[in-house]
C-alpha positions as CSV (number, residue, x, y, z in Angstrom):
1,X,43.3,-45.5,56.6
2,X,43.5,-49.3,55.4
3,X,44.6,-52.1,57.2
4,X,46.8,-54.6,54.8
5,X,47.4,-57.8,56.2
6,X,49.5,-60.6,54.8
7,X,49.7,-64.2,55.7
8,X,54.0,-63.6,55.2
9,X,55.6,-62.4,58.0
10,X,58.4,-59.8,57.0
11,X,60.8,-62.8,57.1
12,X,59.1,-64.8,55.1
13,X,59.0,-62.1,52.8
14,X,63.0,-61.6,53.0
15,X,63.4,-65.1,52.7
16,X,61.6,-65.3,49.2
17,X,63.5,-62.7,47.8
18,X,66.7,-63.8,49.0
19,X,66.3,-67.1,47.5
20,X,64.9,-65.4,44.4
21,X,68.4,-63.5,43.8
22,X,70.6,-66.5,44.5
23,X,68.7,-67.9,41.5
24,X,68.8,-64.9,39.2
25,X,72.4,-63.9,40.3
26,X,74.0,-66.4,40.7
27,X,71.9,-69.6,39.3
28,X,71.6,-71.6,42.7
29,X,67.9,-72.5,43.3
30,X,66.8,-72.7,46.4
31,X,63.3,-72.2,45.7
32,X,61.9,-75.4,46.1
33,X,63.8,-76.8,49.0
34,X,62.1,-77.9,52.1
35,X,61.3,-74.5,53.4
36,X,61.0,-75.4,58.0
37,X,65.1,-76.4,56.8
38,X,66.1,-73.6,54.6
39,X,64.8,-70.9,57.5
40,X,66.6,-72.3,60.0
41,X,69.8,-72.7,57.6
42,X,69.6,-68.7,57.0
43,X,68.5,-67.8,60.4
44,X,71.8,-69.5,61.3
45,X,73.7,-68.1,58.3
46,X,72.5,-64.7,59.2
47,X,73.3,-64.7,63.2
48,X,76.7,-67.0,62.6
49,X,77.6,-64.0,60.1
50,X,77.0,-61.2,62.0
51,X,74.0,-59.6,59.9
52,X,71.3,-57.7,61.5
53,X,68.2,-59.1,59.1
54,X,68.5,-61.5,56.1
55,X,68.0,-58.3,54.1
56,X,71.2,-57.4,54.5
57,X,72.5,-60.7,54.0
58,X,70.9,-60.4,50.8
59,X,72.4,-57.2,49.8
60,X,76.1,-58.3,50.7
61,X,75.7,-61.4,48.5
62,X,74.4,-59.3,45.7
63,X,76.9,-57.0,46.4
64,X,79.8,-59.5,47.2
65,X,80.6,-62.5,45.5
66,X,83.4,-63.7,48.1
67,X,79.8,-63.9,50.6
68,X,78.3,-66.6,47.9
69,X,80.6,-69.6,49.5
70,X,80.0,-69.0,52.5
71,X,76.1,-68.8,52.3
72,X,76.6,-71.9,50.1
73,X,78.0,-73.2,53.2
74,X,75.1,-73.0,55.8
75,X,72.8,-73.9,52.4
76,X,74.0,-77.2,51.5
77,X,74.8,-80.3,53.6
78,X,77.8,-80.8,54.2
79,X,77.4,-84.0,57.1
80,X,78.5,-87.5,56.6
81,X,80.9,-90.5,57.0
82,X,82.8,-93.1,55.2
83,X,80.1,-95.8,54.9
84,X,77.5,-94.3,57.2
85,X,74.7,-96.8,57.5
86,X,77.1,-99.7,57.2
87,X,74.0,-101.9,55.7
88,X,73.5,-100.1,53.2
89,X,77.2,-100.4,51.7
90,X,76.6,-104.2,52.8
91,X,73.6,-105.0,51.1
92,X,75.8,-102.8,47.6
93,X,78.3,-105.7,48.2
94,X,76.3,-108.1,48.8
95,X,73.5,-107.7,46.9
96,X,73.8,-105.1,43.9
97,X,77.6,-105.9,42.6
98,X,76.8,-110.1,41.5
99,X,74.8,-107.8,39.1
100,X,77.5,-104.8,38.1
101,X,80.0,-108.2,37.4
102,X,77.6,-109.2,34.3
103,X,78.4,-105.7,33.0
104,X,81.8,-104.5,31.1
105,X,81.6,-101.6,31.5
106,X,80.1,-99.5,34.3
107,X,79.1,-96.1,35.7
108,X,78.5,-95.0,38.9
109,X,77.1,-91.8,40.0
110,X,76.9,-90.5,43.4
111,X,74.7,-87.2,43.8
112,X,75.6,-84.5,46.3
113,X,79.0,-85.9,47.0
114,X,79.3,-83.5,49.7
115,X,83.1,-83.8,50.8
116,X,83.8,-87.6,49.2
117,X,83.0,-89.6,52.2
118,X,80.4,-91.9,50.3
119,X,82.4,-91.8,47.3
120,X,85.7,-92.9,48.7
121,X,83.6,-95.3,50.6
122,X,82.2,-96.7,47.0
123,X,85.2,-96.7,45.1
124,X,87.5,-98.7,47.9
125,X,83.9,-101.2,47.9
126,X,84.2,-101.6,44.1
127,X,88.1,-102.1,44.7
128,X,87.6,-104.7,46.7
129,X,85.5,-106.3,44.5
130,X,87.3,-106.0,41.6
131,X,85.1,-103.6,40.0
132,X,87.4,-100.6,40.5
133,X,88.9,-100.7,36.7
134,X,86.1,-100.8,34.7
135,X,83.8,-98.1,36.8
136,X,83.4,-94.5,35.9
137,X,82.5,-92.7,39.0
138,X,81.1,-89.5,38.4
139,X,80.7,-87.2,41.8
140,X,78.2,-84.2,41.6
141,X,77.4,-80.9,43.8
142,X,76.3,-77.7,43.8
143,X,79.1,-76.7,46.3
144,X,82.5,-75.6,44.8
145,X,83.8,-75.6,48.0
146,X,82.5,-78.9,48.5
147,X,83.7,-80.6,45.5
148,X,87.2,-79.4,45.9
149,X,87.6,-80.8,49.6
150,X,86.3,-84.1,47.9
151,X,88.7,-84.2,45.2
152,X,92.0,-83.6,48.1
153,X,90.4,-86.2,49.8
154,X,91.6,-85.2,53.0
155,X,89.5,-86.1,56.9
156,X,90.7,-85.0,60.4
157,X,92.2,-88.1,61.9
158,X,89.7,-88.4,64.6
159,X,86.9,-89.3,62.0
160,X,89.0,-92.4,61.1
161,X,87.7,-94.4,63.6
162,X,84.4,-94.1,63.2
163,X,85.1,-94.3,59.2
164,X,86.8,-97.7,59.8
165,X,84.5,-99.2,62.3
166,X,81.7,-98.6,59.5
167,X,83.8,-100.0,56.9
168,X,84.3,-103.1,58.8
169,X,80.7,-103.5,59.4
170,X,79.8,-103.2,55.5
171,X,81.9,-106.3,55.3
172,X,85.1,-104.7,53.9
173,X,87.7,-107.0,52.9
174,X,90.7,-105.1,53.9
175,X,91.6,-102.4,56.6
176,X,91.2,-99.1,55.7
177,X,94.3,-97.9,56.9
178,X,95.3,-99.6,53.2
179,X,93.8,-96.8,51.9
180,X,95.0,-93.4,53.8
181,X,98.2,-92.4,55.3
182,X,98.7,-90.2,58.2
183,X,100.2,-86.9,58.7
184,X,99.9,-83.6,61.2
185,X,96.4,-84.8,62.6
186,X,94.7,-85.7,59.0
187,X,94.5,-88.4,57.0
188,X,95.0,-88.1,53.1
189,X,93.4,-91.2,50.9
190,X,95.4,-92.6,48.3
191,X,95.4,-90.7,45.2
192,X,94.7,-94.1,43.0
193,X,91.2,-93.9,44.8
194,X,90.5,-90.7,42.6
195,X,91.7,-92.0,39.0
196,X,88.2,-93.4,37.7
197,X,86.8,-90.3,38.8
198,X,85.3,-87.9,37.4
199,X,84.2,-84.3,39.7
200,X,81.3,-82.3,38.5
201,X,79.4,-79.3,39.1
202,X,75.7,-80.5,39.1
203,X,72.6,-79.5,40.3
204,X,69.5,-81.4,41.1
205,X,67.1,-78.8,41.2
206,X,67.8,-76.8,37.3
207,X,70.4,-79.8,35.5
208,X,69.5,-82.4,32.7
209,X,70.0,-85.7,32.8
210,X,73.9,-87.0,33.4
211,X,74.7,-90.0,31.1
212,X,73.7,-93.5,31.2
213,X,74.4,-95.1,35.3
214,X,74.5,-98.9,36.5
215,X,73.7,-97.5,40.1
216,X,73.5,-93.6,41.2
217,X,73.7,-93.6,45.3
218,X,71.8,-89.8,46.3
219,X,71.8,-90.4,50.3
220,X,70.5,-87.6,52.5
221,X,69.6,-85.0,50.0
222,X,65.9,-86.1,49.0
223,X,64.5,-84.8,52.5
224,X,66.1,-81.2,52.0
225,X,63.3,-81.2,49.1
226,X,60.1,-80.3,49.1
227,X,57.5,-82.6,46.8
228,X,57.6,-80.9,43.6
229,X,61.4,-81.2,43.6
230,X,61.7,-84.5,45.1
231,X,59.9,-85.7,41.9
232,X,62.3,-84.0,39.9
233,X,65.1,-85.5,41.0
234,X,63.9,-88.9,41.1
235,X,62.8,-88.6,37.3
236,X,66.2,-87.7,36.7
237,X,67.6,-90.3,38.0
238,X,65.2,-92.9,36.4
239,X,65.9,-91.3,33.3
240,X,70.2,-91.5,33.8
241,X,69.5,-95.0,34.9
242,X,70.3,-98.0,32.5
243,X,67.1,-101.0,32.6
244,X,67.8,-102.6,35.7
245,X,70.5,-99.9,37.4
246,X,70.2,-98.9,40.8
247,X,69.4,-96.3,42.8
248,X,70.3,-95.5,46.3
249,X,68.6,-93.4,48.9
250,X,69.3,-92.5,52.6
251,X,67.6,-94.1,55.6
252,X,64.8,-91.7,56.0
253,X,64.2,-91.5,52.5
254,X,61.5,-93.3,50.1
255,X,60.0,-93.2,46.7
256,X,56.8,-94.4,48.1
257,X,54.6,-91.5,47.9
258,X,56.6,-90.3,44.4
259,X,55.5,-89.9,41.1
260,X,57.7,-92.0,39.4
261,X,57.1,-94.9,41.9
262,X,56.2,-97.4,39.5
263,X,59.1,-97.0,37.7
264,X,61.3,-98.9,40.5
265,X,60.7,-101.6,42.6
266,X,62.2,-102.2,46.2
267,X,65.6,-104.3,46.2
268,X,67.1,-104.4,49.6
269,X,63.8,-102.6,51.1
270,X,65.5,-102.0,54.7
271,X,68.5,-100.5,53.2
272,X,66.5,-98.3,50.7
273,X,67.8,-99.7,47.5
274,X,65.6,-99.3,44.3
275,X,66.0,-101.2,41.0
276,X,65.0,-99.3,37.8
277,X,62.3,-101.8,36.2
278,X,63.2,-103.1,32.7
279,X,60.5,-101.8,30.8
């Protein structure tokens, strides 16, 4: 009788193979995502769901499209704030816009919008400083779900808060309350925030290049990435950036050890803004 052996434990096993039929199913791919975070995101999926093994997770998925959301869900990130890391949305003000104001035209993209905090919290920035009119704003993700909850534009009202402590801190010029009313426990921004805007399914891993952008902001996706993929996505954003446009990455985040490194060089270093170089 022979012995097989197998460095992949049965789980690893279902976890290839699930990921595999997202991709040919249904297009998603998962496959190259950091993989310590994607097992823990379907060990959760799988318990919170009530499946015994991610087998049958797999099969209802295949089986069930209705399940695809919800896996989508636990697979994507779906955590932020209105100007989380208030320095970074201060050093934009501060230090990238004098630079948008030379152009007449602009575009702004913001890369896994999640559910619009960072791009409400861009557009009322640009508003402020009179950039609002002549921006495009394109907001991108893989998550349907996602990208509708950012388009309503709606927050429970005990995130405000927090939302309008940060925007003070990033040196906004008005109160936020401007921007929101207040009803039943929620608060529902201002449909004018949503007029240059344009929603998009768009994925970093299998998706071209999107248009010509002044700055693209891509917080807190990167690290959900493993290598091979990080590079990806950063070529693609130096290749939808304009000479001289910016990109913006989250706080643990870096294009130090990246391929396309020498294609940027540090702006605001601390708050992890790049500048596309002009050659």
């Amino acid at each position: 009788m022979t012995h097989l052996s197998s460095p992949e434990t049965i789980e690893d096993i279902e976890i290839r193979l699930l990921l595999e039929a997202l991709y040919v199913r249904y297009h998603y791919d998962f496959r190259d995502y950091a993989m310590a975070s994607i097992k823990r995101r379907l060990r959760q999926a799988r318990d919170q769901l009530g499946y015994p093994t991610l087998s049958a997770l797999q099969e209802s998925v295949l089986h069930e499209p209705a399940m695809l959301p919800r896996l989508l869900g636990y697979l994507t990130v779906q955590v932020s704030e209105m100007f989380r890391d208030p320095g970074y949305f201060r050093a934009i003000r501060e230090k990238v816009v004098p630079h948008l104001k030379t152009y007449p035209s602009l575009k702004v993209w913001v890369a896994g919008c999640s559910a619009g905090e960072e791009l409400y919290s861009l557009v009322i920035l640009f508003r402020e400083e009179g950039l609002e009119s002549r921006t495009l704003f394109y907001a991108t993700d893989i998550n349907q779900d996602a990208l509708r909850a950012a388009e309503a534009g709606i927050y429970d009202l005990d995130r405000i808060q927090l939302f309008t402590e940060n925007h003070r801190k990033s040196g906004g010029k008005s109160s936020l309350s401007d921007y929101y009313s207040a009803a039943y426990g929620r608060a529902s921004f201002d449909r004018t925030l949503r007029q240059q805007v344009v929603f998009s399914d768009h994925s970093l891993v299998t998706d071209a290049v999107f248009g010509e952008m002044h700055l693209i902001s891509c917080r807190n996706v990167l690290i959900y990435f493993d290598r091979p993929l990080q590079d990806r996505a950063v070529g693609l954003f130096k290749e939808s950036l304009t000479r001289k446009g910016f990109l913006g990455l989250g706080a643990k985040e870096s294009l130090r050890f990246s391929q396309h490194a020498g294609s940027f060089h540090d702006f605001a270093r601390e708050e992890k803004i790049y500048q596309r170089c002009a050659q």
